[in-house]
N, C-alpha and C positions, 0 to 999 in steps of 0.2 A: 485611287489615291486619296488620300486624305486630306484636306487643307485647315490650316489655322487662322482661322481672323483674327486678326487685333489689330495695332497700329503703335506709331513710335512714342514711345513715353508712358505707355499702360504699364501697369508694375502686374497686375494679374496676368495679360498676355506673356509676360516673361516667368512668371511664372509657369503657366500653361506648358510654355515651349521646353519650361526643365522636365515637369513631368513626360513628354512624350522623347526628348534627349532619353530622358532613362530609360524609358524603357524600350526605345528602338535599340538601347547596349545588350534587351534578352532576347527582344522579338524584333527580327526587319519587319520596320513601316515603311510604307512607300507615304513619304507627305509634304506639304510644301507650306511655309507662312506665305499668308497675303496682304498685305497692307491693305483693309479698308479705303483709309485715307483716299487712296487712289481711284477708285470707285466710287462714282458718287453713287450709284444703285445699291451696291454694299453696303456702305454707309446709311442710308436709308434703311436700308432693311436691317442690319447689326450693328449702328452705330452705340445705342446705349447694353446693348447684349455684350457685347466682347470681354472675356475671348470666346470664343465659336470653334469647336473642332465641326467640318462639313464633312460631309463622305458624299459626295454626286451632290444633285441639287435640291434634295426635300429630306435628308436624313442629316438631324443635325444634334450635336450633346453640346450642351451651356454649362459653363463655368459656375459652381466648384467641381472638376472630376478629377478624376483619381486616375493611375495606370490599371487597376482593376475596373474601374469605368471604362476606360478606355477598349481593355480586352473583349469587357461586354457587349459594346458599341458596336465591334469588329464583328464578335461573333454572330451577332445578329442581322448584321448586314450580311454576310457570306451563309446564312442557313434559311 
């Protein structure tokens, strides 16, 4: 599963979350936002990075990406 870091008030994190909206409308992602914020370990480690799309705990793409980033992302985790 996928996760998104950011936190409340980020205009990039809402960004981020439209890009992967669209394109869970062509492809199911399985993914979840996670509020940093809540984390102070997160926060440490991606507090000035966000937004964060994570896949497991060492595979990570930084903001600016695209839904063609995003596929790339994908496919290189599953191959």
């Amino acid at each position: 599963m996928l996760e998104l870091l950011g936190t409340v008030g980020c205009h990039l994190c809402d960004d981020a979350e439209r890009v992967l909206k669209q394109l869970s409308l062509v492809r199911p992602i399985a993914w979840q936002y996670i509020d940093i914020a809540l984390d102070d370990a997160l926060c440490l480690q991606f507090g000035e990075r966000i937004p964060v799309l994570r896949h497991g705990e060492g595979a990570a793409l930084y903001w600016p990406f695209s839904a063609l980033d995003i596929e790339r992302f994908l496919e290189q985790r599953i191959t």
